[in-house]
Structure formats: C-alpha cells, structure tokens
C-alpha positions as CSV (number, residue, x, y, z in Angstrom):
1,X,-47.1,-51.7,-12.4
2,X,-44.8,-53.6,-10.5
3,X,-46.0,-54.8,-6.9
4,X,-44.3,-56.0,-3.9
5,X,-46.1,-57.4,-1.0
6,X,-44.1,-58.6,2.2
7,X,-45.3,-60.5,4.9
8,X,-44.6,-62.6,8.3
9,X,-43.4,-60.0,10.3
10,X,-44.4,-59.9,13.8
11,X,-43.7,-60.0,17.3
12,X,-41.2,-62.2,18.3
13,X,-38.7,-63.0,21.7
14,X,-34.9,-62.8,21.6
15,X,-33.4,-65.8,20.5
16,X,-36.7,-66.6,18.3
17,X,-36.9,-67.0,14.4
18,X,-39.0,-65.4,11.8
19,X,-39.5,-65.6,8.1
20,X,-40.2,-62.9,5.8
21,X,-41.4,-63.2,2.1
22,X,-42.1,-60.7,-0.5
23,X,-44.2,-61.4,-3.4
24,X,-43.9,-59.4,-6.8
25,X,-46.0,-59.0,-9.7
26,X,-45.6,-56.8,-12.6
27,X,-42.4,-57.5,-13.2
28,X,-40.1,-60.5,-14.6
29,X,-39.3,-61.3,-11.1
30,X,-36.1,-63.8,-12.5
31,X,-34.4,-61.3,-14.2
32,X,-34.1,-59.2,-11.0
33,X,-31.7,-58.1,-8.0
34,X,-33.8,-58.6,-5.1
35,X,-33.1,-56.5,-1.5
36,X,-34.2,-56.4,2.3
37,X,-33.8,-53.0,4.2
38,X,-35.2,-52.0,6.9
39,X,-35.3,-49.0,8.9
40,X,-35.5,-48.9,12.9
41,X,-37.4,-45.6,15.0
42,X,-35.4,-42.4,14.5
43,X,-32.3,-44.4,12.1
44,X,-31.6,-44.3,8.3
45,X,-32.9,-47.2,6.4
46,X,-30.2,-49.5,5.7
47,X,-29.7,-52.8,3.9
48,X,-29.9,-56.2,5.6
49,X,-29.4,-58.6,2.5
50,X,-29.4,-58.9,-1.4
51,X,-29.8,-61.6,-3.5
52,X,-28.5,-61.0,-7.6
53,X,-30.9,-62.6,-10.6
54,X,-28.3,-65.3,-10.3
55,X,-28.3,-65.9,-6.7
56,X,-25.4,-64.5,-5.5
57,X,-26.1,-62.8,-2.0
58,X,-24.8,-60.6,0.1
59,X,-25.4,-59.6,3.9
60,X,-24.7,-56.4,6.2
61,X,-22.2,-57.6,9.1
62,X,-24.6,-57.2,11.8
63,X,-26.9,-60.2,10.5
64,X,-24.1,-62.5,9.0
65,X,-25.1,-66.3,10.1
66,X,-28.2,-65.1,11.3
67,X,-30.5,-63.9,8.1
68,X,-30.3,-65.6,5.0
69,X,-32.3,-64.9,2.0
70,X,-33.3,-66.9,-0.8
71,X,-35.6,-66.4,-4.2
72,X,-38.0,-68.6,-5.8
73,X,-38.0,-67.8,-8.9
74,X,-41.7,-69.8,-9.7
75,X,-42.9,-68.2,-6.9
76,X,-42.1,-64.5,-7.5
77,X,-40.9,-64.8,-3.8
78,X,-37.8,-63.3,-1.8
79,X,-37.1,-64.9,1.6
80,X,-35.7,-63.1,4.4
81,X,-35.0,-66.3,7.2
82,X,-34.0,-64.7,10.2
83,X,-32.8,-66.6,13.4
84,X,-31.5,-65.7,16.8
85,X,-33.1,-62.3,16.7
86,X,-32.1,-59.6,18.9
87,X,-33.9,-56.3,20.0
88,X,-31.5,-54.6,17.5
89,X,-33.4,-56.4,14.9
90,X,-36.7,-54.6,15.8
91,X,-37.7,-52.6,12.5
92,X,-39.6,-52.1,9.3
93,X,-38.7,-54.7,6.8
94,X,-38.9,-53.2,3.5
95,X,-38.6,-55.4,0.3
96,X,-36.6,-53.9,-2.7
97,X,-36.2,-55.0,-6.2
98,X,-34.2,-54.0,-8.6
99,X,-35.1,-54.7,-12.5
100,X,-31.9,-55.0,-15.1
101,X,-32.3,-51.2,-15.9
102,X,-31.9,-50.4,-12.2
103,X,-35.3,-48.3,-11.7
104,X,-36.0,-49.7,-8.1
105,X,-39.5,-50.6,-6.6
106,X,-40.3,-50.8,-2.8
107,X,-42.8,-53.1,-1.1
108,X,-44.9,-51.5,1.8
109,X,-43.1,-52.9,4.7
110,X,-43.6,-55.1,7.1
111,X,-43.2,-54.4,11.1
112,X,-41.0,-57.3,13.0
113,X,-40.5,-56.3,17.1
114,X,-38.1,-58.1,19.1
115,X,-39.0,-58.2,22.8
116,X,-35.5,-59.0,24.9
C-alpha cells in the first residue's frame, strides 16, 4: 500500500520561505511522476508543480521563480521549496504520485497560512 506523508507546512509571513517534503513508501518511489496541488477555502484543487521520474518539472504560472521542487530518489522524498510567499499561497498542500501505470496516490495534506 503505497503511502505519502507530507510535512513542514505552517504558518509563515509574506515574503517568508517554507519547505515541504513528502515521503513515500510502498511504492518504487524512482520510477514515479511526482506532483504538488493544493487546494485553498472554497476553490478547486489545483496543481502547483510536477516533477517526471526523470526530473523534468514543470510549474503553474502563479508560482514560477518562486516554488521549486526537487526528488531524492534515496530518500523517497519530493521537495516543494517555496520562497516569497504571498497570502495567495495560503492552502492545503497535497502530495501526488503518480506510478508508470498512472493509478494516482494522494498524501494527507499539509496546511501552509500566509499572514500578509
């Protein structure tokens, strides 16, 4: 049974930095695709950043050059590095991963609050 377990979210000013990270067991963490989403009060969940098995990543326009996520493979860990955060940001962080057949698996979630 595959399990994802995010943490370091938290409360945080505007302008500040956080780091997120998502361990997984159950699965061969290297052979998979590798998501963020999260999902604000009231809103859709949306996706924030994806990283492929071979590292290739990808980001929604409202975090470019502030998020960046990364994978340690050794680990069975997923980054989410987010700097000069904004109220907008506040949300449930939610990790994804996606294995080569594409059956998906979500994490729990993990709260991160902005204050401006």
């Amino acid at each position: 049974q595959v399990q994802l377990v995010e943490s370091g979210g938290g409360l945080v000013q505007a302008g500040g930095s956080l780091r997120l990270s998502c361990v997984a067991s159950g699965t061969i963490f290297s052979l998979n695709a590798m998501c963020w989403y999260r999902q604000a009060p009231g809103k859709k969940r949306e996706v924030v950043a994806s990283i492929t098995s071979g590292g290739s990543t990808n980001y929604a326009d409202s975090v470019k050059g502030r998020f960046t996520i990364s994978r340690d493979n050794a680990r069975s860990t997923v980054y989410l590095q987010m700097i000069d955060l904004k109220p907008e940001d506040t949300a449930v962080y939610y990790c994804y991963s996606v294995r080569p057949s594409l059956r998906g698996d979500w994490g729990q979630g993990t709260q991160v609050t902005v204050s401006s």
